[in-house]
N, C-alpha and C positions, 0 to 999 in steps of 0.2 A: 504494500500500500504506500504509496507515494506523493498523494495527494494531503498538501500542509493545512491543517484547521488553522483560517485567522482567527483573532480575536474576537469576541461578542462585540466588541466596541465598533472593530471592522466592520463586522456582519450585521449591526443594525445602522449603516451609514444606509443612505438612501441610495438608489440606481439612478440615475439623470435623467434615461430617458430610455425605455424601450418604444422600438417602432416596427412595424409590419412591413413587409414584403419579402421579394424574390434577392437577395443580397445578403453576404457574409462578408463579416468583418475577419479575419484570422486571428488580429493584434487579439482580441476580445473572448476568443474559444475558451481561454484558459483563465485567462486573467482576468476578467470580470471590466470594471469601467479604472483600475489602477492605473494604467500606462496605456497612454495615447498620445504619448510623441511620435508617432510614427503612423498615424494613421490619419487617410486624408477623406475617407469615406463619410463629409458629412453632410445635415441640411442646414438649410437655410433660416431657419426657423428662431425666435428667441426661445426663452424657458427661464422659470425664476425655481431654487430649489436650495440646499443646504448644499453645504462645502463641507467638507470632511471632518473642519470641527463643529457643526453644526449653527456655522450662522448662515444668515441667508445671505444670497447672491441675484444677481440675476444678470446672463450675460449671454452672448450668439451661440450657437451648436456648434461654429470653426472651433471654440475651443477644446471640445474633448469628440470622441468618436460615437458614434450611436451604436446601440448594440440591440439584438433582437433580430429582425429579418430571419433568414434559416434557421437560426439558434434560439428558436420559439415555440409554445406547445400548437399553435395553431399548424404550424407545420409538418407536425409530428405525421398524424395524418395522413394527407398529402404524399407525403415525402416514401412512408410505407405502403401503398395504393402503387408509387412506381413500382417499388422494389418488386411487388407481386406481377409486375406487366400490365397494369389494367392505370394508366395514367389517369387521374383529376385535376379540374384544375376549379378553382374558389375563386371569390369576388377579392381576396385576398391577394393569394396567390395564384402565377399562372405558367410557373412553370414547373412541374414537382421533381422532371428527373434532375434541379438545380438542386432542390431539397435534398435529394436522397445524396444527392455525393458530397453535399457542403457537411451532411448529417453521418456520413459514411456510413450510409447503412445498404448493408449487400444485399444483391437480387436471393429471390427465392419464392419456392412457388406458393407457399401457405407461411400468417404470418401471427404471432399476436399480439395484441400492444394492451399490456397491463397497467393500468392507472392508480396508483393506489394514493385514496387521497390523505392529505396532510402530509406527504411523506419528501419533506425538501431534500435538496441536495446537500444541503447542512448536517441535517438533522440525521442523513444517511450518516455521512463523517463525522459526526460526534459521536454516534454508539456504532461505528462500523465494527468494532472489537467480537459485537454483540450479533455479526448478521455472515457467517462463511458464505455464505453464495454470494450476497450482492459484496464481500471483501475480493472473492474469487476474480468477478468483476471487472471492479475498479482496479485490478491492479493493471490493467488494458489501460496504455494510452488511449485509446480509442474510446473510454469511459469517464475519462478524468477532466471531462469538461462538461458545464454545467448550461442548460437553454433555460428563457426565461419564460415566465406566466404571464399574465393579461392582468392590467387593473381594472377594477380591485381583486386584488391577489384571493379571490374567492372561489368557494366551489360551483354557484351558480352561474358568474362569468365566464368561469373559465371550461365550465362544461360547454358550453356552448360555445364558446372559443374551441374546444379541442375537436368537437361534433361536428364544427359545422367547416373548421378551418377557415375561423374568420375572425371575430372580433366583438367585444360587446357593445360597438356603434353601431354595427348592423345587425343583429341578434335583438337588439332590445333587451338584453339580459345583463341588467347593470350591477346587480349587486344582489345582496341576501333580500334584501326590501327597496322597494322602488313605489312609485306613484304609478297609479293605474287610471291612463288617462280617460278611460268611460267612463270613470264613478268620482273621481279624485279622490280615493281611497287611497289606504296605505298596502299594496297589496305584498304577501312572501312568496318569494317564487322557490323555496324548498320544496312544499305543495302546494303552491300555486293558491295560497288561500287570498279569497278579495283580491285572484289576478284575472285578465284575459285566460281564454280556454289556450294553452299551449301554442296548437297551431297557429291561432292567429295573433299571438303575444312572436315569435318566433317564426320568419318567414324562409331566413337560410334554407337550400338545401343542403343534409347533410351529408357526408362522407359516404356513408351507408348508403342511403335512396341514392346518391350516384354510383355507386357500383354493381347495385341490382340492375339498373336501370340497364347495366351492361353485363348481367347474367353472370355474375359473381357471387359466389359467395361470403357473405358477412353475417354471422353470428353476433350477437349480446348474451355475456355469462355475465349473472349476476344473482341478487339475493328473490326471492321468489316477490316480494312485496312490491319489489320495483319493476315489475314487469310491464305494467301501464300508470306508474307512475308519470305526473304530469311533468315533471323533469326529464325523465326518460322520451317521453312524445314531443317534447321539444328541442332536446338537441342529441337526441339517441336517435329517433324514428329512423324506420327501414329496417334495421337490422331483425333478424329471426332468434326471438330473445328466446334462451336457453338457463332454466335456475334450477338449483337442487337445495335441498335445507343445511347442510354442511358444509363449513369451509371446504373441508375433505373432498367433498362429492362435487363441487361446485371445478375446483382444480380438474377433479376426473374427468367430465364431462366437456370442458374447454380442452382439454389437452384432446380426447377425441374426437371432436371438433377435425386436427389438423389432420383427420387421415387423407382429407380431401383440401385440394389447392382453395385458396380463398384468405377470406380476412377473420380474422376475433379478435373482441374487445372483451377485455373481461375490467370488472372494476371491483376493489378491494378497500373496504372501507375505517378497517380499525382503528390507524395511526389517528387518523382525524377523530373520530370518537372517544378514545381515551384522550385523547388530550388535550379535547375540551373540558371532560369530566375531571382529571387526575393532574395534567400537567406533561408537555413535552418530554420534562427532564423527570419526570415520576419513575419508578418501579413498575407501575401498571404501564406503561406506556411503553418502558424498555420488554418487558415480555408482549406487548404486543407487534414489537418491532420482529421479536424472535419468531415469531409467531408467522408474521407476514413471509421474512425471509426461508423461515423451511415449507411454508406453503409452496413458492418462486421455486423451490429445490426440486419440489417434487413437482410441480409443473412442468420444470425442464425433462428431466426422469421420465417424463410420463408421456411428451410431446413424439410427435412422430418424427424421425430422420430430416434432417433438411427443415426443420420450423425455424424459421426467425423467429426470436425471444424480446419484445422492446420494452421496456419500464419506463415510467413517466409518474409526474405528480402532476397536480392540479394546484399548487402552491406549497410553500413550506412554514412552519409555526416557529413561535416566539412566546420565550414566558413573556403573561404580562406581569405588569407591579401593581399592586394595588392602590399604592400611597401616589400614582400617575394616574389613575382614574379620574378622568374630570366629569360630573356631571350637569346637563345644562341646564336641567331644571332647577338648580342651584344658582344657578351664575346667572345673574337678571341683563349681563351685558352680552350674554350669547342667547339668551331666549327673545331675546328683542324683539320684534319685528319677524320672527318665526313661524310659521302655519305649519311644518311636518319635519319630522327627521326622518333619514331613509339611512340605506348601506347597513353598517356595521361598525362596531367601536373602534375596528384600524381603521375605516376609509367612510367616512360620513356623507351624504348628502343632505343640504340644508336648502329648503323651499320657503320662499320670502312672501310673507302678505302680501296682499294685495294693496300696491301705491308703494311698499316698501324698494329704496333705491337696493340693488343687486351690489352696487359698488361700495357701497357706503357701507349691507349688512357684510360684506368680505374684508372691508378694512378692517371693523369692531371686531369681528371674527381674528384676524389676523393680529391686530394687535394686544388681544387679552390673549391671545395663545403663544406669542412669538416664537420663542423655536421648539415649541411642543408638535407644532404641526405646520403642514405646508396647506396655505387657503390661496384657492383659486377660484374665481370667476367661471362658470361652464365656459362662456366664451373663451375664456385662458385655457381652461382644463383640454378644450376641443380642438384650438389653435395649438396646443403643445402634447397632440397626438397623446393623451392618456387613454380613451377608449377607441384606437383607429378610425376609420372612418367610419363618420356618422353619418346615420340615414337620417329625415326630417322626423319621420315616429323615435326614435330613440332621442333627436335633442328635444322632443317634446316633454319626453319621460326621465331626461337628467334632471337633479336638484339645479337651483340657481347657483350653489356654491358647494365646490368638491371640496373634500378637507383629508389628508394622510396625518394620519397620528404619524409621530417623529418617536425615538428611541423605544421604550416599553409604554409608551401614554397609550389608553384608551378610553375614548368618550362616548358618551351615554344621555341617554334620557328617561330617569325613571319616572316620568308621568304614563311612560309606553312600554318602558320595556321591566320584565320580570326582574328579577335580585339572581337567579343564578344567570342569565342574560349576560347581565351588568359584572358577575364576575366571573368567567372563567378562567380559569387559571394560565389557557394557552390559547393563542388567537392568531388571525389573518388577516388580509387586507389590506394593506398598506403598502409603500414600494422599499422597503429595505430589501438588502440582498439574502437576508434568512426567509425571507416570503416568498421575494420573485425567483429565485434562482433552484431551478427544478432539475430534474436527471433526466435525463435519454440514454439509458442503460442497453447496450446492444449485447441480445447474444445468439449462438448459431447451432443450433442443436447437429451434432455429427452421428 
């Protein structure tokens, strides 16, 4: 294992900037956003964000290199769709045999890309001691570089970021909670309560419905419950979902799957659930980490000759601190002129009364929080590529003012949300490099 744990201090600096498309930066595979002398690959774009020691800035994209393009979950996708032969191409991206060689991931006729969520690329390397297959791994150059997620660094965005190989601009899948523009409710799109019916909330085709469309095979392994779950029908559809009641059985089943050319997704969901319950760095969290990796074992074990093996996250976790909890039903200079909070306690969405200035409530915001969080105007947030490109229904459905919790802060509003909400002990969302920076773990079954 060769891959150097930075420091926490490192690892919650924020990422400058991921963006979408068909392009790889090299400088950036390994090294994350540390050194860009050497890298001429950028846009044009401003952006205001934190410098390394966390004050603010705000300065041209010439100065440091963008990272994301190939090296992103929306591409994962994509990029595995070549390797099978049966090319796609997304509103996103539109070339995927780029994907697959910036991704180095080899041809083969059947493939399967396991997701397991909460499970960062951090969070691999901080208990990898604790995981022989995915250590087996990483000891592959070809492992030892990290792609990143979508903001906000959630499961709902970024499922449909992975599903659809697009973006939560054009998905309309902004976050754990968002505004539902037929009712002006606050609607969750976990299951979709007080949202749009899936399909018409989520208009992408996805990865799936494109490859049947071309008499492919594409399976869904998952837990039986989510079989028509409304997250599933909106950035899973197509696929011929497949569940058994056992981790056990569940592994079985996906691996046979591969006797036949085609695709499978399977998703794995522990690391996220303990450690919102227990904590990242918990005991229950590290045997579910164990848990997951001898699952992976015996997935491989069980696969047929010739199966491409891909691993991905959907984002990666951060303790939080309690004593960083700000809440805004407290704080009369953040509640101000407020009608609804949305998102989640890393990555807020604030919607402004009605006559209330947007610029005025983002200063008040910005300056009672100073370097707790980075606040942005949508217009800012939209002009500086945080949800790619937006469709006119999704800038409908952004808050007026995007906000990233900074180091371990999480914000909240208990007029709305529950007391175990408000404290989990491990959280997502935000754009640090423990959140956004995920694995593309390649392996090749012989």
């Amino acid at each position: 294992m060769s891959v150097e744990m930075p420091s926490f201090k490192e690892l919650l600096q924020f990422v400058e900037k991921v963006e979408y498309g068909d392009w790889y930066s090299k400088d950036l595979a390994v090294c994350g956003v540390t050194d860009v002398s050497s890298v001429t690959d950028v846009s044009s774009t401003k952006v205001s964000n934190f410098a390394n020691d966390g004050t603010k800035f705000s300065r041209d994209d010439s100065d440091y290199a963008k990272v994301g393009g190939a090296l992103h979950l929306s591409s994962v996708l994509p990029a595995v769709c070549d390797a099978i032969g049966t090319p796609v191409s997304t509103a996103i991206h539109h070339d995927p045999s780029f994907l697959r060689k910036s991704l180095n991931i080899p041809s083969a006729s059947r493939a399967i890309v396991v997701l397991v969520d909460g499970l960062g690329y951090w969070n691999i390397v901080n208990r990898i001691g604790h995981a022989p297959y995915l250590r087996s791994l990483m000891k592959e150059p070809l492992n030892q570089r990290f792609i990143y997620s979508c903001l906000p660094s959630t499961t709902v965005a970024a499922m449909g970021t992975f599903g659809t190989g697009t973006c939560p601009g054009l998905t309309c899948m902004t976050g754990y909670t968002q505004k539902n523009n037929e009712t002006g409710a606050l609607a969750q799109l976990i299951q979709f309560r007080d949202a749009p019916l899936p399909e018409n909330l989520q208009l992408q085709p996805t990865i799936f419905e494109l490859l049947v469309k071309q008499g492919v095979r594409a399976d869904s392994v998952s837990l039986p419950k989510f079989e028509n779950s409304p997250l599933t029908r909106a950035a899973l559809r197509g696929a011929r979902y497949i569940s058994a009641k056992t981790p056990r059985a569940r592994i079985c089943v996906a691996a046979n799957t591969t006797l036949e050319p085609g695709l499978t997704y399977m998703y794995l969901r522990d690391t996220d659930k303990v450690g919102h319950n227990y904590g990242c760095d918990s005991d229950e969290w590290i045997a579910s980490f164990e848990q997951v990796d001898a699952q992976l074992r015996l997935l491989r074990k069980k696969c047929a000759p010739g199966t491409l093996i891909i691993i991905t996250a959907d984002h990666g976790m951060i303790q939080s601190d309690p004593s960083m909890c700000i809440d805004i039903a407290k704080n009369p200079k953040l509640a101000e002129g407020v009608s609804m909070v949305a998102g989640e306690p890393r990555s807020v969405m604030i919607y402004a009364k009605d006559g209330v200035s947007v610029n005025d409530l983002a200063k008040r915001w910005a300056d009672e929080l100073e370097d707790k969080a980075l606040v942005r105007t949508k217009r800012q947030a939209i002009s500086d590529g945080v949800f790619g490109e937006v469709c006119d229904r999704a800038n409908e459905i952004l808050g007026d003012v995007i906000v990233q919790a900074a180091n371990r802060v999480t914000i909240v509003d208990s007029r709305t949300q529950t007391q175990k909400a408000m404290s989990l002990p491990s959280v997502h969302g935000s754009m640090t490099r423990m959140e956004l920076e995920i694995p593309c773990l390649i392996d090749l079954v012989d």
